[in-house]
N, C-alpha and C positions, 0 to 999 in steps of 0.2 A: 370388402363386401360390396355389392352389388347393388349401385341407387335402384335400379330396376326390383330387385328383390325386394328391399324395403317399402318400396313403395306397395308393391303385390301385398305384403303384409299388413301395411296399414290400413289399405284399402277395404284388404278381405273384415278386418274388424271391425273399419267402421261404414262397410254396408251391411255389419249385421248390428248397428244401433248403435255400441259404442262411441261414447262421447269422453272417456279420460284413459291415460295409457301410465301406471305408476311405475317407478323405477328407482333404483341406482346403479346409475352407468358406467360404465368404465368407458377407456377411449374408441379411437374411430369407429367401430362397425357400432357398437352400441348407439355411439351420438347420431349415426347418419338414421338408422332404426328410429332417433327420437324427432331429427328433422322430417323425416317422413311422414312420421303420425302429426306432428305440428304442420307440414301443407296437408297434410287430408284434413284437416278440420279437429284433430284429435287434443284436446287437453294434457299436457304431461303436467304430473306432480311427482316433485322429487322426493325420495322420502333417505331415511337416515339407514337405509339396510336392506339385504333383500328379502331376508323372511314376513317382514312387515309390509313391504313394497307388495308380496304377494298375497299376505291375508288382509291387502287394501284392495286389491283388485277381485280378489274372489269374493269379500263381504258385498263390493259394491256390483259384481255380479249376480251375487243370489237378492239384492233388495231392488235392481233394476228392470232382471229377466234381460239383461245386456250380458254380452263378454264381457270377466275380466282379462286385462294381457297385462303381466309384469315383466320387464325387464330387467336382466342382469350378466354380469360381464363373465367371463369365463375363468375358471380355477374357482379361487374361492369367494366369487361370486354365486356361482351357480353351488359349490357347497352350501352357501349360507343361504339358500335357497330352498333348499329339500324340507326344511321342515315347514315352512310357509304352506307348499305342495303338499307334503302329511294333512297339514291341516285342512288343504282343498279337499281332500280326497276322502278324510277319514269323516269330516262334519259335511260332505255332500254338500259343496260349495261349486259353483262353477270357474275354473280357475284356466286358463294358456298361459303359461312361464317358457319365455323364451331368452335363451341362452347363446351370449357368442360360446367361440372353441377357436380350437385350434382349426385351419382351414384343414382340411384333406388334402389340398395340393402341398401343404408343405408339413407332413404329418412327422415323416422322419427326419425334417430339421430340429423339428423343435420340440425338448422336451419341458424347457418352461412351461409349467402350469398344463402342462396332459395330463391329461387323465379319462377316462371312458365317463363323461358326463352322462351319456346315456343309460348305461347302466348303474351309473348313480340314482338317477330318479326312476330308473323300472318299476322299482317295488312300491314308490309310492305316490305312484299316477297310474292313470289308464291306459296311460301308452305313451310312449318317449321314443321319436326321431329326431329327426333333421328336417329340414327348410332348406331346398337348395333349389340356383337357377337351372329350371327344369321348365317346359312346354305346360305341365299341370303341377305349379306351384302353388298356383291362384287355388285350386282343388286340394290341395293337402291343409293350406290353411281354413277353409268352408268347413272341410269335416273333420278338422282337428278342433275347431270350434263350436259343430256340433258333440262329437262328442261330449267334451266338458260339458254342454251343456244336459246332454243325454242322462236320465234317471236311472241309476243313481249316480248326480251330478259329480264330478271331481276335478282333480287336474289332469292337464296334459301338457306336455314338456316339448319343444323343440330344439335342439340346436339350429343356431343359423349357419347356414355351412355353403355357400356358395357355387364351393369347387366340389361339391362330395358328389357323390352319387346319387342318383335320384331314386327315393323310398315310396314306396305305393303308401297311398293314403290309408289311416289308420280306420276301423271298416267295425262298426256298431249293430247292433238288430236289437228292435224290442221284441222280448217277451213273450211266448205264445200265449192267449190267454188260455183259462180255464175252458175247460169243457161242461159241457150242460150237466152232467152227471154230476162232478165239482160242486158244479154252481146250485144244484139242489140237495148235495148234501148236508152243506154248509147252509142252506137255506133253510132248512129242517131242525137242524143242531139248535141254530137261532129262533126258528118258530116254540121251538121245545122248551126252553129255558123259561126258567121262573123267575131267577135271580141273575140276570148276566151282570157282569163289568165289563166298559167298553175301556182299551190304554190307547189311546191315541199320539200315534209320534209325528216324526216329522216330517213324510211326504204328504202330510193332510195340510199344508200349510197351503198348497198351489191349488187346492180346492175348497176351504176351507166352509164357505156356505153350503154346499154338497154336504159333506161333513157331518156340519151343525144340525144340518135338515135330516139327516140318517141317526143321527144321536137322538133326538126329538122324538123321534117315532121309534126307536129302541126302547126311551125312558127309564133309563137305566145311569146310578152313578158313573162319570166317567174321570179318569187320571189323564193327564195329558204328560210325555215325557219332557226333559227342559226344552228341546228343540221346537216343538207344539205348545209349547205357554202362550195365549193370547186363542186358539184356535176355539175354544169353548172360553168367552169371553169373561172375563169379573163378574160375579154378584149374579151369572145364570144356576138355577136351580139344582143342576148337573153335575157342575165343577167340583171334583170330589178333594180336588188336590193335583200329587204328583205322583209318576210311576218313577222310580228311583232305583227298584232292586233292592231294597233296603228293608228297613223294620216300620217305618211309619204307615206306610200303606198297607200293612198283613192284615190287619183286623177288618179294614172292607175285602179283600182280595179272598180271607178265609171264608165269607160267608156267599161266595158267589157261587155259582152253581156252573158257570159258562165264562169265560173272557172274549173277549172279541176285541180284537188286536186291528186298528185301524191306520192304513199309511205307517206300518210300524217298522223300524229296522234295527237289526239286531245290534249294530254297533252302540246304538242311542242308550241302555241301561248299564247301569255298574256289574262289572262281572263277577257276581255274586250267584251262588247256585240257587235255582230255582225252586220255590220253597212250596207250589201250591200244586195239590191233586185235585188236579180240575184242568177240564177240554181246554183248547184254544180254537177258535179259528181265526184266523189271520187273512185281511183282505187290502191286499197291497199291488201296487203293479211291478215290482222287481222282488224276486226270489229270494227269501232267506239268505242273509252271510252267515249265517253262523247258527245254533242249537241253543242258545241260555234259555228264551223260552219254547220247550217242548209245543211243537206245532201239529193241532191233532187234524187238521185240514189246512190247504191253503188255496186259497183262490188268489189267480193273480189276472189281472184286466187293468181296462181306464178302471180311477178309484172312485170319482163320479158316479158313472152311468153303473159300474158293477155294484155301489152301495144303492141306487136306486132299486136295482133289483133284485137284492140280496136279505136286503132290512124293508121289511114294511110297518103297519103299525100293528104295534105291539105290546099287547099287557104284560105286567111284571107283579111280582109280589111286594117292589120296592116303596115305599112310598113318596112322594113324587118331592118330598125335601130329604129324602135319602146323602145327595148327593151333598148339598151343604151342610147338611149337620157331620158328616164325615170327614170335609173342607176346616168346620170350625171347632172339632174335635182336634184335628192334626196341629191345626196352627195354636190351637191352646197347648197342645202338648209344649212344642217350640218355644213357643212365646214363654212357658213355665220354665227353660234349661237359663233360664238370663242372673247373674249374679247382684243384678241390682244397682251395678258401676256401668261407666259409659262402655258399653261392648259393643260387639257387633247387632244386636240385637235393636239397637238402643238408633244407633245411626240408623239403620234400614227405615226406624221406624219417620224418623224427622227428613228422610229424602223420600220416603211415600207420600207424607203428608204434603211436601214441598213443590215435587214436579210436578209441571204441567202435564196434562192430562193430555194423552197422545205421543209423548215423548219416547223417544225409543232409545233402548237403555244398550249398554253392553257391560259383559262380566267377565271377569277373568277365571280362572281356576285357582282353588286356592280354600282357606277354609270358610272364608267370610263369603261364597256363594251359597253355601247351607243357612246361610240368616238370608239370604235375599229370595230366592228360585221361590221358595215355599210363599212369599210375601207379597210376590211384586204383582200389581193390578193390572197389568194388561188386557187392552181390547178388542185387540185384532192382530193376528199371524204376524210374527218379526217384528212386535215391539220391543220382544228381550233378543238378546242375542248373545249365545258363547259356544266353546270350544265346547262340545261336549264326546262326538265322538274319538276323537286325537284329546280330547282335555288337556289342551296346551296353555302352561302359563305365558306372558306375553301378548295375549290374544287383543284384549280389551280395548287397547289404546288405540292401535290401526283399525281392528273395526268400526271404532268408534270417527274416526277419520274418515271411513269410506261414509259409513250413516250420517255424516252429515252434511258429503258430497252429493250422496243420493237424492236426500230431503232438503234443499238447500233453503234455509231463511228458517229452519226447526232444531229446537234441541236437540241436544243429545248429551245422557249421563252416560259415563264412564266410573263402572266401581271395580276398583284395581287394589289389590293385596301392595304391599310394598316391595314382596319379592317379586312382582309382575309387573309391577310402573320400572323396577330398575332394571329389568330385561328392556324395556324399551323408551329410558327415560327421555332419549336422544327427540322424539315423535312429539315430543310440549314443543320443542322449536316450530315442529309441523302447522300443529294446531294453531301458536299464533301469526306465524306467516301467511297462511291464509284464512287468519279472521276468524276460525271455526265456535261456531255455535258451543262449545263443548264446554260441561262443568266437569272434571276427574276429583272424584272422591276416591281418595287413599284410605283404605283401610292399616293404618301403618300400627305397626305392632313388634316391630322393628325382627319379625321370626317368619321361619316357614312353618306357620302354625299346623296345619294340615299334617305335615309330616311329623313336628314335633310330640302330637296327640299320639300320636302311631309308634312314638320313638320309646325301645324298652334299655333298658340297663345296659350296660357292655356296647352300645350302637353312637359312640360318639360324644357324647354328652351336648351341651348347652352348644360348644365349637361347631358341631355338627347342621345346628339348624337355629342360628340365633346370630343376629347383626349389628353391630354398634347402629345408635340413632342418627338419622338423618333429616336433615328440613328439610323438607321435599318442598315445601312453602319458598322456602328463599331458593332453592333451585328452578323452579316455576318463575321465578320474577326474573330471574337473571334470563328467562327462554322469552321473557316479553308475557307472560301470562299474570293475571290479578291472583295472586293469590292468599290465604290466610292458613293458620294453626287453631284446629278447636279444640277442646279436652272434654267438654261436659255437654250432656243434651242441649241444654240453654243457648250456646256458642253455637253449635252446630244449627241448630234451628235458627239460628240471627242470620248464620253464612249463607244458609241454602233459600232464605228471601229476598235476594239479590236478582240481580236481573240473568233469565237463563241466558239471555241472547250474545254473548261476550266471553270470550274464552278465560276460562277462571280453573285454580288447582285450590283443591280444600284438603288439607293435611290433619286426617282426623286421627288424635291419637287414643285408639281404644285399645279397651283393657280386653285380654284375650281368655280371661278363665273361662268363660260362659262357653269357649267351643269344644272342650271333653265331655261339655254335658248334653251339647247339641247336637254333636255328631254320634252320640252314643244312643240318643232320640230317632234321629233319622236313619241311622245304618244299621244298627242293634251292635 
């Protein structure tokens, strides 16, 4: 590999802001890749994997507005890659995953570890080349970088290939907007409405006062999807709850008259068929991926300026605590599914009470998200954060590692199922090698509860989706992390008034009956 190359690469990243490059390397080309970004001024943090290496880099690029670049080594490096990349791409992450290979000058020597790495990641990036010494190198990295960055954010994949042949730079365009015709249809629809609902997802998040101020002057209850939690902040009059795809939110959703779908994308709900007879307009600046909700207009523009002149003010039939009483309707239902023992319910409730205000949280998937999503106080865009459109377990721990590379000297909770801390239990070394702010709350329940609820007769039995018990506690201390075991509210409330500032594991062990009744709340 080519010092001159790596160095074109570090550079290109970090004259566009970037200040950390995560990885796990393999030998020469990778190492000289990681010398490079160490003279450009670049930080490298090693991590235990590359799947994680790359949901550190994409986290800490969507909470920057920096690139993230992950590296990793070739074969089954850049295998254990692809789902990192899934997750840049499918939760609208900004992500560059660069990969050594085999060189091209010596392609039919060798078949160790070939394979068409490229078209391993096609399907789940934006575009997957190569990097090679070429006269406009410097140019494929700039707008390999824009792209990832480009709405709707994802990954982009490189090999590094020295000897190959030089690929035209991967080539983006936004959007055409709406036309005025559009744009007063849809302005009409919304003057029309007596009862609208506004679902707010999650390109509202890079406008979010925009937004707030269009919401405002709608007056109208609003759901926000998990990716948009914090965007209509805690305790505003509005905040109806969550749009889910589920059964919780149908009783506001059936009395609306209009939706109005805001920064919304299709990936973001459960794909659950579409249960309401009622319009949509939808006013986002990228194009539908997909039909779950039927779109009876779309406008597409900046989401700013086209809610400025799309929503003005506007009467409603709702009454102006519409939106909270629908908020504390839902969460009474939830709060109703809890069995009275230490559950999931029980915890969420004593790390609400606990964290510091501002704190930015991360969630795994898993079942013990449906006690927190519905709960969690956020007050502003990207205080929670999960996997939502890829809904990758695994997720929690590395983002929680970038969140608190981003926000350095702030919390950060991590609430991670057991089958999700053990995808990535290697990342507690992580956490206390560099000191990280972070408290991980294990929801340990020793099952893949989620699936277990789901799981009928003849489908495996207990073997299937149930784990012998583990300390996670005493594994946390062997990684250099403070950790304890709680079992009852009491305990849990004692752990969680400790100091946020210090890397700490809490191994809560709750009782999981209360999620057949929770999930049958929230999804029908």
């Amino acid at each position: 590999m080519s010092e001159g190359l790596a160095q074109i690469l570090a550079n290109g990243v970090r004259t566009r802001g970037a200040d950390i490059v995560f990885g796990f390397p393999g030998g020469g080309p990778n190492l000289e890749v990681v010398g490079a970004a160490v003279d450009a001024g670049l930080r490298f943090v090693l991590t235990h994997g590359e799947t994680t290496a790359c949901m550190m880099a994409a986290t800490y690029g969507l909470l920057t507005g920096r690139p993230g670049l992950a590296l990793a080594t070739r074969g089954p490096g850049a295998a254990c890659a692809v789902n990192g990349a899934a997750q840049a791409t499918l939760d609208r992450f900004p992500l560059l995953v660069v990969t050594d290979c085999v060189p091209s000058a010596r392609h039919d020597e060798f078949g160790h570890q070939r394979f068409d790495q490229q078209q391993l990641f096609a399907p789940v990036t934006k575009w997957s080349g190569r990097l090679t010494q070429s006269p406009h190198a410097a140019d494929v990295v700039r707008d390999a970088l824009d792209l990832a960055a480009a709405r709707p954010a994802g990954a982009v994949h490189m090999d590094y290939d020295p000897s190959g042949t030089a690929v035209a730079s991967p080539i983006w365009t936004l959007p055409s907007p709406s036309n005025d015709d559009v744009i007063e249809h849809a302005e009409r629809m919304i003057r029309d409405a007596t009862r609208p609902v506004a679902i707010v997802g999650m390109e509202a998040n890079s406008c979010a006062p925009a937004v707030l101020a269009a919401l405002e002057r709608l007056r109208c209850p609003v759901l926000t999807t998990y990716q948009a939690i914090g965007v209509v902040p805690e305790g505003h009059p509005q905040q109806a709850g969550l749009f889910t795809s589920g059964l919780i939110e149908s009783t506001l959703l059936h009395e609306a008259d209009l939706v109005v779908a805001i920064g919304f994308d299709q990936v973001e709900p459960m794909p659950t068929s579409w249960r309401y007879d009622v319009p949509v307009v939808s006013i986002s600046e990228v194009a539908a991926c997909a039909t779950l909700m039927p779109i009876s207009i779309e406008v597409l523009g900046p989401l700013a300026a086209t809610l400025d002149r799309i929503i003005t003010e506007h009467p409603t039939t709702w009454q102006p605590d519409s939106g909270a009483r629908a908020l504390a309707d839902a969460r009474s239902v939830l709060a109703a599914t809890t069995t009275g023992e230490f559950g999931p319910l029980e915890l969420v409730e004593s790390i609400v009470d606990a964290v510091p205000r501002g704190t930015i949280a991360t969630v795994d998937a898993g079942a013990h998200f449906l006690a927190i999503m519905p709960f969690w106080p956020a007050v502003e865009p990207l205080q929670l954060l999960i996997s939502n459109g890829l809904a990758t377990m695994g997720f929690a721990v590395p983002a929680a590692i970038a969140a608190a590379l981003a926000n350095p000297g702030h919390p950060v909770v991590c609430m991670v199922g057991d089958g999700g801390l053990a995808m990535t239990l290697a990342e507690l070394e992580t956490i206390s090698r560099l000191r990280l702010p972070i408290t991980v709350v294990v929801f340990d329940d020793a099952a893949l509860s989620l699936i277990e609820v789901k799981q009928k007769a003849g489908q495996g039995g207990a073997a299937a989706v149930r784990f012998a018990a583990v300390d996670y506690a005493q594994v946390a201390a062997a990684m250099g992390l403070e950790s304890v075991v709680v079992e009852t509210t009491a305990e849990a409330t004692k752990a969680l008034a400790g100091d946020w500032h210090r890397p700490r594991l809490i191994d809560a062990r709750i009782d999981p009956a209360t999620y057949t009744r929770l999930i049958a709340a929230t999804r029908g």
